[in-house]
C-alpha positions as CSV (number, residue, x, y, z in Angstrom):
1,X,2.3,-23.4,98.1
2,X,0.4,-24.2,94.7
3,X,-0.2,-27.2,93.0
4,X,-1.7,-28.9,90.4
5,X,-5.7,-30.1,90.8
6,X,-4.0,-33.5,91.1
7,X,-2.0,-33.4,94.1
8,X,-2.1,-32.6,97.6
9,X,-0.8,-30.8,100.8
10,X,-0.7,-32.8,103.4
11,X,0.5,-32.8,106.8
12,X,0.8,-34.7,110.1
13,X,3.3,-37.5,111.5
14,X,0.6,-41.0,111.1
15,X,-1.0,-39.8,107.7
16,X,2.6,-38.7,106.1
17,X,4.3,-41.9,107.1
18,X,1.2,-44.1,106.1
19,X,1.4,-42.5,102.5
20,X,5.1,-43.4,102.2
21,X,4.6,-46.4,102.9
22,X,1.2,-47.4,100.9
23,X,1.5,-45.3,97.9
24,X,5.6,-44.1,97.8
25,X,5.5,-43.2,93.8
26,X,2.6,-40.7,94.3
27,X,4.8,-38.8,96.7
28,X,7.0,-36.0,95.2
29,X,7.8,-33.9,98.1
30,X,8.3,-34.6,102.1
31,X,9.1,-31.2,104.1
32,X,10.1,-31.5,107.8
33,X,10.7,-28.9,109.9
34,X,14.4,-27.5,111.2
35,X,14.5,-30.1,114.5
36,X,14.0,-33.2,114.2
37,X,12.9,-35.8,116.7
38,X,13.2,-39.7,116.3
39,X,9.2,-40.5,115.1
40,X,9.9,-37.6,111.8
41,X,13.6,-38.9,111.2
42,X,12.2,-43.0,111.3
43,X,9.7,-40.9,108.1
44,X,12.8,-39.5,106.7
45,X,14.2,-42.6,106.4
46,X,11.5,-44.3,104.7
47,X,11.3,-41.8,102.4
48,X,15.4,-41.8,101.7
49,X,14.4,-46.0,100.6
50,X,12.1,-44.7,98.6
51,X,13.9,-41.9,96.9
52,X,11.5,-38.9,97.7
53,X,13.0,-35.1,97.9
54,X,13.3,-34.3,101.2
55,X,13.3,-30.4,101.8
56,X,13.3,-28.5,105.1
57,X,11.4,-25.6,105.8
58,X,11.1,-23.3,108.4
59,X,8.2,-23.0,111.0
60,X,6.5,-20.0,109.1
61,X,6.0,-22.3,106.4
62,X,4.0,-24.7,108.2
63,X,1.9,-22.3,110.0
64,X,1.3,-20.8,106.9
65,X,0.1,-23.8,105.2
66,X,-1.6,-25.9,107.8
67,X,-3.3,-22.8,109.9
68,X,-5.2,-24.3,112.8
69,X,-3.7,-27.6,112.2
70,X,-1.4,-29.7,114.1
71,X,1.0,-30.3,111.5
72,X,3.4,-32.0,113.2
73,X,6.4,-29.9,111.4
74,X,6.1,-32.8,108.8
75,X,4.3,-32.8,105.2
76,X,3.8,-34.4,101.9
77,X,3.3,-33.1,98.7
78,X,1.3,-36.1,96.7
79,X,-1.2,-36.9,94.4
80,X,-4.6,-36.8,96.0
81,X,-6.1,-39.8,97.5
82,X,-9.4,-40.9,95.3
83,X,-12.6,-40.9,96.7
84,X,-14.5,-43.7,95.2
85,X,-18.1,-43.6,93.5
86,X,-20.9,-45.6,93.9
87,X,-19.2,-48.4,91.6
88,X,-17.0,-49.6,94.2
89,X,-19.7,-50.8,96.3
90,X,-21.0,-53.1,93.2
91,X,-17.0,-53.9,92.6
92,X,-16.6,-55.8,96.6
93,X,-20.6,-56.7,96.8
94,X,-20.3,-60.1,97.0
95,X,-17.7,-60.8,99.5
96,X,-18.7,-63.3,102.4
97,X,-18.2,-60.7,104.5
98,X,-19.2,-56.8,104.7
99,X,-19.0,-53.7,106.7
100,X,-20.1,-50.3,105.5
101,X,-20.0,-47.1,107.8
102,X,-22.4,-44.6,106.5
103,X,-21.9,-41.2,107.8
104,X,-25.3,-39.4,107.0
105,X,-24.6,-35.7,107.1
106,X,-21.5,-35.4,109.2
107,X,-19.9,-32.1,108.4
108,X,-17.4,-31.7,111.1
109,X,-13.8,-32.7,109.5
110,X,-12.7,-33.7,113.3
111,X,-15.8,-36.0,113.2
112,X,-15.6,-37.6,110.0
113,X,-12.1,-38.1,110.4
114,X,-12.3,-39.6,113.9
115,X,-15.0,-42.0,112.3
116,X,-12.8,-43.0,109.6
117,X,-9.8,-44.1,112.2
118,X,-12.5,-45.9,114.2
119,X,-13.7,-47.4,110.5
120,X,-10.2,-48.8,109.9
121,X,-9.4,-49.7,113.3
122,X,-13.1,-52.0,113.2
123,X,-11.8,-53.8,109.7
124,X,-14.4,-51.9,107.9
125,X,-14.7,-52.7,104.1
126,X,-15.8,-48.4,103.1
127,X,-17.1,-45.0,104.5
128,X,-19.8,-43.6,102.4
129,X,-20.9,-40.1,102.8
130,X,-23.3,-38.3,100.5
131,X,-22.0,-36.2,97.7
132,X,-24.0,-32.6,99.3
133,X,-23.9,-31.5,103.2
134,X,-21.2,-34.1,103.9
135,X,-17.9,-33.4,105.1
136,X,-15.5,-35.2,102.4
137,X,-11.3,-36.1,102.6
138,X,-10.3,-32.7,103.7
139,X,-7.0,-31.6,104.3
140,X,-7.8,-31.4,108.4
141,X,-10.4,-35.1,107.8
142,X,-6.7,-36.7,106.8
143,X,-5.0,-35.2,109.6
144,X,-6.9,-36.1,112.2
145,X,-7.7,-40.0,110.8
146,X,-4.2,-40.7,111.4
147,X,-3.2,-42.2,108.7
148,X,-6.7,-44.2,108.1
149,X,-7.7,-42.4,105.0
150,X,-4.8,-44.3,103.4
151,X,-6.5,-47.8,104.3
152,X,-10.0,-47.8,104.1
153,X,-12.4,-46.8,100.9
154,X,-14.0,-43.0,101.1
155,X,-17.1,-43.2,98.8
156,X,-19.2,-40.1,97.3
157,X,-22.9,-41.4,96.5
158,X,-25.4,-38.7,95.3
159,X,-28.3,-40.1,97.1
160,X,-27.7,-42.0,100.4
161,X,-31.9,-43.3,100.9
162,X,-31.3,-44.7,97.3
163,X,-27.8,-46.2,97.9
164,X,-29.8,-47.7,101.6
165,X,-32.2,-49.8,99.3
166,X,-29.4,-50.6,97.2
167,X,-27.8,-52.4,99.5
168,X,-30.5,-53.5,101.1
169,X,-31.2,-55.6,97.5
170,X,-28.2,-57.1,97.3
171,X,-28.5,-58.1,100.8
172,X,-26.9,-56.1,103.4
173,X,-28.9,-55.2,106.4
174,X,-29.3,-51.7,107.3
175,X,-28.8,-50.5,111.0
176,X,-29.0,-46.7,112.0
177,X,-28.1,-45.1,115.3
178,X,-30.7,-43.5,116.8
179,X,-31.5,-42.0,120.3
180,X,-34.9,-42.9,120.0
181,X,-34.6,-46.6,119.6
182,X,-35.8,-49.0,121.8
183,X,-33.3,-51.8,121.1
184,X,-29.6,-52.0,122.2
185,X,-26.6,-51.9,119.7
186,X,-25.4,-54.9,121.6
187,X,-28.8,-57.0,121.7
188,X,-28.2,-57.5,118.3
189,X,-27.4,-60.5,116.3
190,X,-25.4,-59.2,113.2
191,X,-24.9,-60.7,109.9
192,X,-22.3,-61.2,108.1
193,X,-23.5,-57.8,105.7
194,X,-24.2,-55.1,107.4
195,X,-24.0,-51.2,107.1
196,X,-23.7,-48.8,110.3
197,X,-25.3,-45.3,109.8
198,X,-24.2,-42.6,111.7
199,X,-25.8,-39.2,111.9
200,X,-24.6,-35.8,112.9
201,X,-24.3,-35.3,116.6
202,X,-27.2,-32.3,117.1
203,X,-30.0,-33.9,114.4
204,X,-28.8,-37.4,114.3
205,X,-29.8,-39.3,111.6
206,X,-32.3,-37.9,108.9
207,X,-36.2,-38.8,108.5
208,X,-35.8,-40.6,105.1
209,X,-33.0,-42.3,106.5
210,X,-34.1,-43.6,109.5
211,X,-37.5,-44.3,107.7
212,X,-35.3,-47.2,105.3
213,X,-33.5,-48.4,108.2
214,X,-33.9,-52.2,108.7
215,X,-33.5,-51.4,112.5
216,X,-32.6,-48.6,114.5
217,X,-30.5,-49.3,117.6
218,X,-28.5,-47.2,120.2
219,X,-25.9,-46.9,122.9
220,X,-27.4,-47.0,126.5
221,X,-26.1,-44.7,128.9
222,X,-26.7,-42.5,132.1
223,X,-29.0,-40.2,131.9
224,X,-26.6,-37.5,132.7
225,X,-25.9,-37.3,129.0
226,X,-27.5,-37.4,126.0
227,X,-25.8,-38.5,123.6
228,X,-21.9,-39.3,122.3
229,X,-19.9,-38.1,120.0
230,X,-20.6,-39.6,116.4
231,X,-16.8,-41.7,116.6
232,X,-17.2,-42.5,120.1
233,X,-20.7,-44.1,118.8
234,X,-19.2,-45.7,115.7
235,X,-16.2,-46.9,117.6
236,X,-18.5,-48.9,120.1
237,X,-21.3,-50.1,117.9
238,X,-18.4,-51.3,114.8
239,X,-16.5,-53.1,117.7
240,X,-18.9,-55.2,119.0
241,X,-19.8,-56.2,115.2
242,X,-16.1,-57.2,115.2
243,X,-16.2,-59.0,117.7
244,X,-19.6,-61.0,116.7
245,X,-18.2,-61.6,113.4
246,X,-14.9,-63.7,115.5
247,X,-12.8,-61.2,113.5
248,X,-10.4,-60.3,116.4
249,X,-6.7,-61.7,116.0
């Protein structure tokens, strides 16, 4: 199917329904498949209140479009979801309060979009990724994040060491996974600002990175394994920073 450089393909049950509902006048399209079951027809009627075309289409057409992904029988034609630049960082700096997942060199779209449902589940206030050798919002990155690409900030910076010492300025404190580390994620006090770093499961995070860390920290665990899956590690690490910060319901 072709479209314009400003919109979008894009498929699955959580992320269809989560565009609907956030951003329904950027939608011009839903297609559903021939049978429908009661998650895609509670979508359908959303996007009946809303007054989006509604179009079904055969199972070739999804197969066609979403190869290799689990589509769901269910998609959206939209306009594409910004990513944010390094502005937005300056534009929520002085909130009380700050979070920031930094994914450094994470090229895997199932990875970076399991981080970002993990990101949205912990409350956190953006994603930033470097603009080169970074997986960005994919087709497949919005698929598998459920639905949380819609609700947290994806930001592109050109130089993650200089956008570290950035923050670091205006007061954030720096953590970055690493197997090496010495101290525990949970022996931690957090502050209030804070950005996670996560690196790429077989080199973890990069010299120059590390090296502008405030502290490095990790997840204990049996020496049977050596290491997690980046979202399993940002899952664990942003949740016990939730739960320092008191911000559980």
């Amino acid at each position: 199917m072709s479209s314009n450089s400003d919109q979008e393909l894009v498929c699955g049950l959580n992320t269809v329904n989560q565009i609907i509902i956030s951003r329904p006048k950027s939608v011009q399209s839903l297609y559903v498949g021939e049978a429908l079951n009661a998650r895609i027809e509670s979508v359908v009627d959303e996007a009946e209140k809303n007054k989006i075309k509604i179009t079904k289409k055969d199972p070739e057409f999804f197969e066609k479009e979403f190869k290799d992904i689990n589509h769901q029988s269910i998609a959206v034609t939209c306009n594409k979801r910004l990513e944010e630049s390094e502005a937005f960082i300056q534009s929520i700096i002085e909130r009380p309060n700050l979070t920031f997942l930094i994914l450094d060199g994470l090229s895997d779209p199932h990875n970076v979009g399991a981080c970002l449902r993990s990101a949205a589940a912990a409350d956190v206030d953006a994603v930033i990724v470097p603009k080169n050798r970074s997986c960005h919002l994919t087709p497949t990155v919005r698929k598998i994040s459920c639905g949380a690409s819609e609700l947290i900030p994806f930001v592109i910076v050109t130089n993650i060491v200089r956008t570290i010492n950035n923050l670091k300025e205006m007061g954030v404190a720096v953590y970055g996974s690493d197997l090496k580390a010495s101290l525990g994620y949970n022996e931690i006090n957090y502050p209030k600002k804070l950005a996670l770093i996560i690196g790429s499961e077989n080199k973890g995070i990069r010299r120059l990175t590390r090296e502008n860390c405030d502290e490095l920290i990790k997840i204990k665990m049996s020496e049977k394994m050596d290491s997690l899956n980046a979202s399993v590690s940002a899952g664990i690490m942003l949740f016990e920073i939730k739960k320092q910060n008191n911000s559980f319901n």
